[in-house]
DSSP file (Angstrom, degrees, kcal/mol; ACC not computed):
  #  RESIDUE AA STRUCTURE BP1 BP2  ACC     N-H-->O    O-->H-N    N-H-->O    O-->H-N    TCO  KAPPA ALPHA  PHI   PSI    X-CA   Y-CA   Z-CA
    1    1 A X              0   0    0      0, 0.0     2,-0.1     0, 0.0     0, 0.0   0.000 360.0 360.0 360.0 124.2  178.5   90.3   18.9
    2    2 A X        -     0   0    0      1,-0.1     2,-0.5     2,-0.0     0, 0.0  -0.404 360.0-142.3 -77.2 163.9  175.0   91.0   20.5
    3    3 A X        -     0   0    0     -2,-0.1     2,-0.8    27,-0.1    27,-0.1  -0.871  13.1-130.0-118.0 128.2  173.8   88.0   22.9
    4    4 A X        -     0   0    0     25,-0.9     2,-0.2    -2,-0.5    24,-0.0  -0.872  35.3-151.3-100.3 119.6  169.7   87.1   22.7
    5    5 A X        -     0   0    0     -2,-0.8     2,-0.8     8,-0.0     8,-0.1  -0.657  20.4-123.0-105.2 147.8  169.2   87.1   26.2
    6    6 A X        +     0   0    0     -2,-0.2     3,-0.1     1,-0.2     6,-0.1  -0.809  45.1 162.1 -98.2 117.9  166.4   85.0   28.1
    7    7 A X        +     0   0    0     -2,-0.8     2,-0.3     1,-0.2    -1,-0.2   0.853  66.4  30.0-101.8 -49.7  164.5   88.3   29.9
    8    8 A X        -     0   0    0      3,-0.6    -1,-0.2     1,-0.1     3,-0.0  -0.716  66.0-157.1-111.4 163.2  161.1   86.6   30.9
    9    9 A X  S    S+     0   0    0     -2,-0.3    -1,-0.1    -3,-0.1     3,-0.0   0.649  99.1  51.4 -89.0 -37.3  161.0   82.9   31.7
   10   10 A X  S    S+     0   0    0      1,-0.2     2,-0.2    12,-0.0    12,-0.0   0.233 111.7  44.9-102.2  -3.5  157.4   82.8   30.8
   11   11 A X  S    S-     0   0    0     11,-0.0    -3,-0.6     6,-0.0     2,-0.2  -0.886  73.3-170.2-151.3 117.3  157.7   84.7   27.1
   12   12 A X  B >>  -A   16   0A   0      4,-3.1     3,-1.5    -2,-0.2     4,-0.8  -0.743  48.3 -66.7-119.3 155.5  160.8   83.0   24.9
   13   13 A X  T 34 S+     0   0    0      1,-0.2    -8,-0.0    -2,-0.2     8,-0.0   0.454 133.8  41.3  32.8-103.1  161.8   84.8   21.7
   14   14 A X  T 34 S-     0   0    0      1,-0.2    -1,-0.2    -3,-0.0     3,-0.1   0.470 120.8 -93.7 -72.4  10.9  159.0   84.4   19.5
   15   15 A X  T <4 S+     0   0    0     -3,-1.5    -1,-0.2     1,-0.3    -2,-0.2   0.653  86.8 137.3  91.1  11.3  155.8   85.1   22.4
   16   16 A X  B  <  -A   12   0A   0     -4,-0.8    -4,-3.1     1,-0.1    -1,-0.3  -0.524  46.7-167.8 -86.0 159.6  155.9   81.4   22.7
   17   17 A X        +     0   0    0     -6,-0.2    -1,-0.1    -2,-0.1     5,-0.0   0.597  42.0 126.0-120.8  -3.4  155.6   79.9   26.1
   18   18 A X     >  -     0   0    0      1,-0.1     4,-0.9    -6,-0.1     3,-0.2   0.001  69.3-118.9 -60.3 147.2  156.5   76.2   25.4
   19   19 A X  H  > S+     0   0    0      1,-0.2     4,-1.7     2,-0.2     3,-0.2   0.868 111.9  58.2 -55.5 -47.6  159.2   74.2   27.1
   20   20 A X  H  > S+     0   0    0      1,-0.2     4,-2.4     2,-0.2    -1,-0.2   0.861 105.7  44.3 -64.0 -33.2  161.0   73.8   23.7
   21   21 A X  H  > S+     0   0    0      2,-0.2     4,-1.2    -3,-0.2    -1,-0.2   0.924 115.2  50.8 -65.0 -30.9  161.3   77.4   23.0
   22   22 A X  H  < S+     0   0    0     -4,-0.9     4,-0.4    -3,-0.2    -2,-0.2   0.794 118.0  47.3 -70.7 -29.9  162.6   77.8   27.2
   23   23 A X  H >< S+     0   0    0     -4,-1.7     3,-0.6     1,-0.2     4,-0.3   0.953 111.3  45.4 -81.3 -57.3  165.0   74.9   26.1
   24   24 A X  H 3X S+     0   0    0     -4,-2.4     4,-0.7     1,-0.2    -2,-0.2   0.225  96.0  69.6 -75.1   2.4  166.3   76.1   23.0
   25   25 A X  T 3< S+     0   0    0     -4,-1.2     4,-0.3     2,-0.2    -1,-0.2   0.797  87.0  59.4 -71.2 -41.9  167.2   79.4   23.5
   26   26 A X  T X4 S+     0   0    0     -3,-0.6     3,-0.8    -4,-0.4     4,-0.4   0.898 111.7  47.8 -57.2 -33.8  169.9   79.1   25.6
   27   27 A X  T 34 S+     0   0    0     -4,-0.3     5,-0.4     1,-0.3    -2,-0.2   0.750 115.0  46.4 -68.0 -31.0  171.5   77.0   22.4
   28   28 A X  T 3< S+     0   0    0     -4,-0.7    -1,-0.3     1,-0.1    -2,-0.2   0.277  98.0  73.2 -86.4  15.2  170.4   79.8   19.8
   29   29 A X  S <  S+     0   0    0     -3,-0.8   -25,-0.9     1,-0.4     2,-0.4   0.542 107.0  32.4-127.8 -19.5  171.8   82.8   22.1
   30   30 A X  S    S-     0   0    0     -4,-0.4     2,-0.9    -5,-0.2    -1,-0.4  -0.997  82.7-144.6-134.6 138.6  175.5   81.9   21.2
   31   31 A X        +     0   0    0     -2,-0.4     2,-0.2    -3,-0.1    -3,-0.1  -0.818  38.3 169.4 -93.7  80.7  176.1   80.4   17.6
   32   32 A X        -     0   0    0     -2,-0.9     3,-0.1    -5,-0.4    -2,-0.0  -0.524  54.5-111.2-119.0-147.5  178.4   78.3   18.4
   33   33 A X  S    S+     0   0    0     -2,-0.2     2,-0.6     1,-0.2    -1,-0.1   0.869 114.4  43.3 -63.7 -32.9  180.1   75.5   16.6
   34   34 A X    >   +     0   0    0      1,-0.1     3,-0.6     2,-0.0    -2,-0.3  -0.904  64.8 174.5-102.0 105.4  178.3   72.7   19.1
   35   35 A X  T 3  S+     0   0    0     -2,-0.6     3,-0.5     1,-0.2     4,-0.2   0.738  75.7  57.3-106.4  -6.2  174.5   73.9   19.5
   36   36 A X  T 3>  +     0   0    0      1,-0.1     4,-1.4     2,-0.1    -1,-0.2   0.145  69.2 103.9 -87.4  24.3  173.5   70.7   21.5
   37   37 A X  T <4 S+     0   0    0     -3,-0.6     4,-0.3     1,-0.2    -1,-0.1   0.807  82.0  52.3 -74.6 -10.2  176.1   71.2   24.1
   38   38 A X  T  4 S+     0   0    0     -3,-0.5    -1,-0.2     1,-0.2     4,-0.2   0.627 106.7  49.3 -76.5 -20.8  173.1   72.4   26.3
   39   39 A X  T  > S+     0   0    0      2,-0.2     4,-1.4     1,-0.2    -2,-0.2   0.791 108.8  50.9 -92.8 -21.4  171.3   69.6   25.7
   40   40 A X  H  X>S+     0   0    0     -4,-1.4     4,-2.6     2,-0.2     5,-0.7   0.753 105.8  57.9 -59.8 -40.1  174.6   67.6   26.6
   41   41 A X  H  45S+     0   0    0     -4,-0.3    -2,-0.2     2,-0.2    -1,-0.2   0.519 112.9  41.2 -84.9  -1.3  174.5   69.9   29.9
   42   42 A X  H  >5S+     0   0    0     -4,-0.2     4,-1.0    -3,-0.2     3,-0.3   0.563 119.0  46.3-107.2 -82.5  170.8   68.2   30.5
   43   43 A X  H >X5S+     0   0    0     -4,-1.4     4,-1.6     1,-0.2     3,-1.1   0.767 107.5  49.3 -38.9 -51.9  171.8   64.6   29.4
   44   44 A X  H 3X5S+     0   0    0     -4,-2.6     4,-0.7     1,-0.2     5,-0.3   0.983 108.2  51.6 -83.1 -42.4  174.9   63.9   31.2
   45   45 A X  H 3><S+     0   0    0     -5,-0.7     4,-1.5    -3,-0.3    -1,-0.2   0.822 114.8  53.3 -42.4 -18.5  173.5   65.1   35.0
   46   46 A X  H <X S+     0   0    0     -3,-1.1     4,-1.5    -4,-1.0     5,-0.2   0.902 113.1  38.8 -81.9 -73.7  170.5   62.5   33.9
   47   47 A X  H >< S+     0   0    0     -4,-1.6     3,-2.8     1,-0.2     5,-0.2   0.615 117.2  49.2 -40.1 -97.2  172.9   59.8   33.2
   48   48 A X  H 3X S+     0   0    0     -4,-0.7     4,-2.4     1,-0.3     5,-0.3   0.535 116.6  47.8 -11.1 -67.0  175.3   60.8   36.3
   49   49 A X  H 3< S+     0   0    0     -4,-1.5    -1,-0.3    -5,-0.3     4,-0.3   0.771 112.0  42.0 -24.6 -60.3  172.4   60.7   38.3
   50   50 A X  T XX S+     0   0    0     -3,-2.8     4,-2.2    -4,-1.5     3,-0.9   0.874 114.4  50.3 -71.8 -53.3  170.6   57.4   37.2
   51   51 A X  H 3> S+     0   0    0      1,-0.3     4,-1.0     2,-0.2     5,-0.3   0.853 113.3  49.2 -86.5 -41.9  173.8   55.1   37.2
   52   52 A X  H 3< S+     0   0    0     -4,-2.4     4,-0.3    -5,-0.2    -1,-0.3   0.824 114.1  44.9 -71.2 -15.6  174.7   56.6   41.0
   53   53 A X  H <> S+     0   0    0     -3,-0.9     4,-0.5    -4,-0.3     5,-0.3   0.893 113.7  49.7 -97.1 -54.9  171.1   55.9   42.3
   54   54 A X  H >X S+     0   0    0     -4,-2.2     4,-3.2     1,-0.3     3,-2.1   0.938 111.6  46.4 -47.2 -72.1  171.0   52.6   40.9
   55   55 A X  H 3X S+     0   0    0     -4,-1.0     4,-1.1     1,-0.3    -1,-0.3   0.613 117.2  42.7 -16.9 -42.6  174.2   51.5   42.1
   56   56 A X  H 34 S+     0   0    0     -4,-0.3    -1,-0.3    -5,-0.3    -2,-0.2   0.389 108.4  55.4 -94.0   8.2  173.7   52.8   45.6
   57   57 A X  H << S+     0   0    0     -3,-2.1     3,-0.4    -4,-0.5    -2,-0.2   0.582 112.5  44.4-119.0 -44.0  170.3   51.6   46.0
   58   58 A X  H >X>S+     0   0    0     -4,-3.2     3,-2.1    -5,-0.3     4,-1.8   0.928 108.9  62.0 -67.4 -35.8  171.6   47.9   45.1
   59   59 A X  T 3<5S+     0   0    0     -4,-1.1    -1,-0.2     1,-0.4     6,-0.1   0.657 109.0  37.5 -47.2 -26.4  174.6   48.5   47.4
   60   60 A X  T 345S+     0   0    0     -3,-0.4    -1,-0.4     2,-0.1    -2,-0.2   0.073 120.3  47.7-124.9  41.3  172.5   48.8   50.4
   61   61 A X  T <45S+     0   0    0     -3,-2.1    -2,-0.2     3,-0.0    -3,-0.1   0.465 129.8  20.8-102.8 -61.6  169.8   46.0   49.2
   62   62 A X  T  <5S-     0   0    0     -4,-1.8    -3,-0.2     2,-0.2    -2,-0.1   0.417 101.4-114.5-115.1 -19.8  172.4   43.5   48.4
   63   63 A X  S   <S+     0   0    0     -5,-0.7     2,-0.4     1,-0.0    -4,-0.2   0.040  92.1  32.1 117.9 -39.1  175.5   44.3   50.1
   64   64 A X  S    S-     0   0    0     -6,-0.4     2,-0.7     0, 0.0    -2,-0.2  -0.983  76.1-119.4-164.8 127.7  177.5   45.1   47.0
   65   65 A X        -     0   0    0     -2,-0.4   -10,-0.1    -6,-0.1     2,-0.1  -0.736   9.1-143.3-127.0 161.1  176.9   46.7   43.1
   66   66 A X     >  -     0   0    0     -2,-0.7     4,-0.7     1,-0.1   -11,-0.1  -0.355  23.5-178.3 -82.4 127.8  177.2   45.9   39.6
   67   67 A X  H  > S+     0   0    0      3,-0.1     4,-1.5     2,-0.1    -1,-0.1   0.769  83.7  55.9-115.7  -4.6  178.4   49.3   38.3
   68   68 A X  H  > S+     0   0    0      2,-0.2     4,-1.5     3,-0.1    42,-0.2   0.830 106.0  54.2 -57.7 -55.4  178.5   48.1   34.6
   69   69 A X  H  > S+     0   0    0      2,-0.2     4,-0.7     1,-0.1    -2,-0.1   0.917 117.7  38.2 -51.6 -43.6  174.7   47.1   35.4
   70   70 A X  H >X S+     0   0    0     -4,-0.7     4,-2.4     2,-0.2     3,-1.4   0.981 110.1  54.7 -21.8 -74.9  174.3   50.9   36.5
   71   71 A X  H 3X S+     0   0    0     -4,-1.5     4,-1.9     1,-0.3    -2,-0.2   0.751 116.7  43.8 -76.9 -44.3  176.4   52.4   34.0
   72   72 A X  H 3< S+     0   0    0     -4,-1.5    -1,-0.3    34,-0.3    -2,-0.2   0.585 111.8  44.1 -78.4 -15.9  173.9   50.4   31.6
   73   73 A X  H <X S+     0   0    0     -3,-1.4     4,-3.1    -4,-0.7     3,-0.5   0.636 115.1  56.5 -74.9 -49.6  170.3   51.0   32.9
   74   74 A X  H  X S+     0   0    0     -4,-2.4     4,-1.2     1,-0.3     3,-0.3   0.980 106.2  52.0 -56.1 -65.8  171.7   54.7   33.2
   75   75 A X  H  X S+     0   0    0     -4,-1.9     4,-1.3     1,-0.3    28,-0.3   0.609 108.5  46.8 -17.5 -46.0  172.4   54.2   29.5
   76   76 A X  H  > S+     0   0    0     -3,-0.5     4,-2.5     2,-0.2     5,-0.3   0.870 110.2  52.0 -86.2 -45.7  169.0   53.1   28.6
   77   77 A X  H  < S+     0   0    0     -4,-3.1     4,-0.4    -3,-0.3    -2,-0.2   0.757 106.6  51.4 -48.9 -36.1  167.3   55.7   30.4
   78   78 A X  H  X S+     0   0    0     -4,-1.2     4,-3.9     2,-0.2     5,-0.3   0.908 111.1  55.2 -50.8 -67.3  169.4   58.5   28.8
   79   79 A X  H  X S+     0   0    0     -4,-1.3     4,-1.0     1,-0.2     5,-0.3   0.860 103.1  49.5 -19.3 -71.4  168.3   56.8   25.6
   80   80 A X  H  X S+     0   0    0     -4,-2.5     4,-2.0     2,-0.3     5,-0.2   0.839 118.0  42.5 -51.0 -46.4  164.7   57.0   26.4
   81   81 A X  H  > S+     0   0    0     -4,-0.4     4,-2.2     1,-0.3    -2,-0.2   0.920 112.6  51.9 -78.2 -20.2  165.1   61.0   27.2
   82   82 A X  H  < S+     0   0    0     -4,-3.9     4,-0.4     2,-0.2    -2,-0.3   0.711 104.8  50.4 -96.6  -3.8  167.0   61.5   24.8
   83   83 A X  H >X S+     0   0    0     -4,-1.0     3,-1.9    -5,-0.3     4,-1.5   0.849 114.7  52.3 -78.1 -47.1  164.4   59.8   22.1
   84   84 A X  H >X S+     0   0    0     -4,-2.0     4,-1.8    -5,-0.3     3,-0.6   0.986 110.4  45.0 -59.7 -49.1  161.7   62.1   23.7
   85   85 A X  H 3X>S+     0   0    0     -4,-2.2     5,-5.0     2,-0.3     4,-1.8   0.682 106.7  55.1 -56.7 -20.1  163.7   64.9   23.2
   86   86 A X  H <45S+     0   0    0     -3,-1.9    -1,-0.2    -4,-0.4    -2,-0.2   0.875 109.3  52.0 -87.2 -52.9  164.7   63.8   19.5
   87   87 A X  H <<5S+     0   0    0     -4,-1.5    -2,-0.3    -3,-0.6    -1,-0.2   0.793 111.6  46.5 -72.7 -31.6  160.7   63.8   18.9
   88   88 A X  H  <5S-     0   0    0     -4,-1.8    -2,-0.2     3,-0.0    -3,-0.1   0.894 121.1-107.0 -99.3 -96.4  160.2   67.7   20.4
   89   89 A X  T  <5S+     0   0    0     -4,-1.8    -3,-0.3     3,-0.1     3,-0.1  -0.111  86.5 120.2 127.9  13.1  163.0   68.9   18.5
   90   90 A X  S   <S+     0   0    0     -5,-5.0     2,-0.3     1,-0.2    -4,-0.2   0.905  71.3  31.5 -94.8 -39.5  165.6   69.3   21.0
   91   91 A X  S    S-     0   0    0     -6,-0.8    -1,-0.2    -9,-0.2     5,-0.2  -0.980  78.4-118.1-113.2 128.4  168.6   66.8   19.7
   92   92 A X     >  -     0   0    0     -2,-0.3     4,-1.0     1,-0.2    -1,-0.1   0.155  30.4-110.5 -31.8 171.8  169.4   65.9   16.5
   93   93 A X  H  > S+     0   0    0      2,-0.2     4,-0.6     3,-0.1    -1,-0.2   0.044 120.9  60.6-109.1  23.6  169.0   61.8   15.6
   94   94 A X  H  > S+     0   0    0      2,-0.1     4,-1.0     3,-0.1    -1,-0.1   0.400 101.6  51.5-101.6  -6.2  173.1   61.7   15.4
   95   95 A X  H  > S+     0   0    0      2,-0.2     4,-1.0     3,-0.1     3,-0.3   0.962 111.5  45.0 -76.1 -59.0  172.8   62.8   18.9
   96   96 A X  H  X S+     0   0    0     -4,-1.0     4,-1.9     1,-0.3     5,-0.3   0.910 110.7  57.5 -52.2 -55.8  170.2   59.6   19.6
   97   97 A X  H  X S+     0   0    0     -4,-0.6     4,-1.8     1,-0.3     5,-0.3   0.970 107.4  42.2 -56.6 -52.8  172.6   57.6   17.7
   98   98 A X  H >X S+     0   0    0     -4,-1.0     3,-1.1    -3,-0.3     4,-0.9   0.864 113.4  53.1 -32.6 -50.0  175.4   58.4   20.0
   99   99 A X  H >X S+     0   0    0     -4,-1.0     3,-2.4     1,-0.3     4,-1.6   0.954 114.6  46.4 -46.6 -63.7  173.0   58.0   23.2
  100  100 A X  H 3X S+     0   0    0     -4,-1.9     4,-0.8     1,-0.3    -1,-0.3   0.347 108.0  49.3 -71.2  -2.3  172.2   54.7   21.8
  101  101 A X  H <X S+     0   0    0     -4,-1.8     4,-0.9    -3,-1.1    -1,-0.3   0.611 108.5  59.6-103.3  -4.5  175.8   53.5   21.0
  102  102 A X  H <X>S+     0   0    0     -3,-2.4     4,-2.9    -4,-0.9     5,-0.6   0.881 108.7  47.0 -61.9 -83.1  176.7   54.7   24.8
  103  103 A X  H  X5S+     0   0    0     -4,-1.6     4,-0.8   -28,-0.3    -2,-0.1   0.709 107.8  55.3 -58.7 -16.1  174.2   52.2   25.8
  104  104 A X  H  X5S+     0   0    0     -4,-0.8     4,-2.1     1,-0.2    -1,-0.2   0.966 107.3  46.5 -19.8 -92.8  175.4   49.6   23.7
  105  105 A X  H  X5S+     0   0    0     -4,-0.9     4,-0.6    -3,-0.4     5,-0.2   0.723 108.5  52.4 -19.2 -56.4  178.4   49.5   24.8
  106  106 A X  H >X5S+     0   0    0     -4,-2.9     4,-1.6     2,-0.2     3,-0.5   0.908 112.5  55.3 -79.2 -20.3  177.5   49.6   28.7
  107  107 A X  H >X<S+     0   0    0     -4,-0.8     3,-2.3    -5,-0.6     4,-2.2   0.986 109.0  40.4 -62.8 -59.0  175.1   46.4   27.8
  108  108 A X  H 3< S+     0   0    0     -4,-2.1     4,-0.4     1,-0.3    -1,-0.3   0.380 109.9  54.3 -79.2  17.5  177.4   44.4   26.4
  109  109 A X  H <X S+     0   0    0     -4,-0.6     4,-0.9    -3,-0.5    -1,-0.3   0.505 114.6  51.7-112.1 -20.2  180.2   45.2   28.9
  110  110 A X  H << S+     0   0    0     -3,-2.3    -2,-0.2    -4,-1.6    -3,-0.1   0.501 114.5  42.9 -58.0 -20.3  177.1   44.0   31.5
  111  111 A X  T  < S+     0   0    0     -4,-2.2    -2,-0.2    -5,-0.3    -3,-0.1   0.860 116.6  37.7-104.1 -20.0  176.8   41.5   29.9
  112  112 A X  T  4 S+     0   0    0     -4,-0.4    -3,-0.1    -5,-0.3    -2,-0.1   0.971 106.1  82.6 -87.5 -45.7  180.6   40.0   29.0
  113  113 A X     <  -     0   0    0     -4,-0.9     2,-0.7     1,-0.1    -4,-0.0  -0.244  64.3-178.3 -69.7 125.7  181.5   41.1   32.4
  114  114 A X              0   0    0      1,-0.2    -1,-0.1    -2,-0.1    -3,-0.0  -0.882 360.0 360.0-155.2 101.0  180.4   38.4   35.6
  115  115 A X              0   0    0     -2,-0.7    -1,-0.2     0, 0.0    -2,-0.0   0.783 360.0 360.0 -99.3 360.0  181.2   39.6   38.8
């Protein structure tokens, strides 16, 4: 099986220079049964990120942090990239549904949850 390889950063595939082609290539280069599992390898470092910065940044104002209030702000934030992403063409909207039933989920377990 040949591999379509990214040779210039600055000329993707078709002579386009756009972020979306620089994004999607790595997803066209291998056919494989999951073609947003690079866009999974961008979304979950966002999340990871957001929900650990929040959390430690309330830990040292308040003494102590909600991580279900993290874990749910992260959630919404994912949401939000991942909507943009949805509008350029990068995730499918059964990917967006997913984000958004992640962030569901982390609300109402912020919210049922009283620490």
């Amino acid at each position: 099986m040949a591999w379509n390889v990214l040779g210039n950063i600055t000329e993707t595939g078709n002579g386009q220079t756009d972020l979306v082609n620089t994004l999607v290539s790595p997803a066209t280069a291998n056919s494989s049964a999951f073609p947003e599992f690079w866009m999974l390898v961008v979304l979950v470092p966002i999340f990871i990120i957001i929900a650990t910065r929040t959390f430690f940044k309330e830990r040292d104002k308040i003494g102590r942090g909600n991580i279900w209030g993290s874990l749910a702000v992260a959630g919404f934030m994912t949401t939000l990239v991942g909507l943009i992403m949805t509008l350029i063409g990068l995730i499918s909207s059964t990917m967006l549904a997913w984000l958004t039933g992640v962030t569901i989920v982390f609300g109402v377990i912020f919210l049922i949850v009283k620490e």
